[in-house]
N, C-alpha and C positions, 0 to 999 in steps of 0.2 A: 175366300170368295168375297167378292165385292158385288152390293147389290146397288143398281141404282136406278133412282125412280125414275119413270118416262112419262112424259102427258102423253094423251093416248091415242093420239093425230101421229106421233111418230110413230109408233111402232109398223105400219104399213110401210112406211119410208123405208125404213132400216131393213124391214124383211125384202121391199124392191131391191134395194141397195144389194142385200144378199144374194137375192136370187138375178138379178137381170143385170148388176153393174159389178160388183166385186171379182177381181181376175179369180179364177179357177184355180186358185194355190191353198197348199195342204201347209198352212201358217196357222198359228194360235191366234194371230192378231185379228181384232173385227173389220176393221180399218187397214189397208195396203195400198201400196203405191200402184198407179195401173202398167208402169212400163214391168216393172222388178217384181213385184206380189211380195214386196219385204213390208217392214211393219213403218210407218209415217213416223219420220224425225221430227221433231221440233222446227226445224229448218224447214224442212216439206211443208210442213203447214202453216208457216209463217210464210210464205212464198205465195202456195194455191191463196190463200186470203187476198195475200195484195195483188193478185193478178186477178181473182174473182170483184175483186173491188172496182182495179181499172176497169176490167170492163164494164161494168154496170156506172163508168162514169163517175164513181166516189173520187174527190180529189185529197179528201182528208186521208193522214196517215192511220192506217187501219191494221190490227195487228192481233194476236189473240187476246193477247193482253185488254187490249180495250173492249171486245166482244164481251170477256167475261167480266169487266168491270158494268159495262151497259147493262148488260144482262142484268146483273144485283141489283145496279143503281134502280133499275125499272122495277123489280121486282118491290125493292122496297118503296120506290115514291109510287110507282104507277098502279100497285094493287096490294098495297099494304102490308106485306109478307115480312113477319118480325126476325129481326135481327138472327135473333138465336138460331130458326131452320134457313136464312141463307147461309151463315157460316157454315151449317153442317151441309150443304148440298154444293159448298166451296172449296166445303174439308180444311177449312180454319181450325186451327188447335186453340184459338181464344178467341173468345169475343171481343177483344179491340182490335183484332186482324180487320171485323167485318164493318165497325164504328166510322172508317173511311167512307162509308155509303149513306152515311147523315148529311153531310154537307146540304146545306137550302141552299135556296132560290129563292129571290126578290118576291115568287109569284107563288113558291111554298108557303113565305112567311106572310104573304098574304090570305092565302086559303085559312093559314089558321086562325090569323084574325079574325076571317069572318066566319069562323065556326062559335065563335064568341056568342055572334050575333041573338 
């Protein structure tokens, strides 16, 4: 069994999703397609992405891949969450999987100067 953690703003989501959006199919998956009730391919989902992108007018290429890059990258510059528990909430087998998310900014390396201060 796999456990994995939620912030706690989802879980009401997920249980809507359940109860008022998920087709009515007797599938293992949490997750299903609405025409099929089969379980979302990688394909499926790299698609709903870039189609939920167009519409909200994103013109950048948008993909899961990047979602879950952004994601990290925020986590670790925008609220300081150390290396070690994003690899494990990314399911890295090593921590220089997750060292790609150090990368600065002009305006990182300036924050840290002025913590010099």
């Amino acid at each position: 069994m796999t456990i994995i953690p939620l912030h706690p703003e989802l879980a009401p989501i997920l249980q809507d999703y359940l109860e008022n959006v998920r087709p009515k199919v007797s599938s293992p998956y949490f997750f299903v397609t609405k025409k099929m009730g089969t379980k979302m391919t990688p394909g499926y989902i790299r698609l709903t992405i870039h189609k939920i992108a167009a519409e909200a007018g994103i013109t950048k290429n948008v993909t899961p891949h990047v979602l879950r890059h952004s994601f990290a990258t925020s986590l670790y510059k925008d609220h300081g969450v150390d290396l070690l528990r994003i690899g494990k909430l990314l399911g890295h087998a090593s921590p220089r999987a997750t060292s790609i998310y150090t990368h600065t900014t002009p305006e990182h390396l300036r924050e840290a100067l002025e913590k010099l201060s």
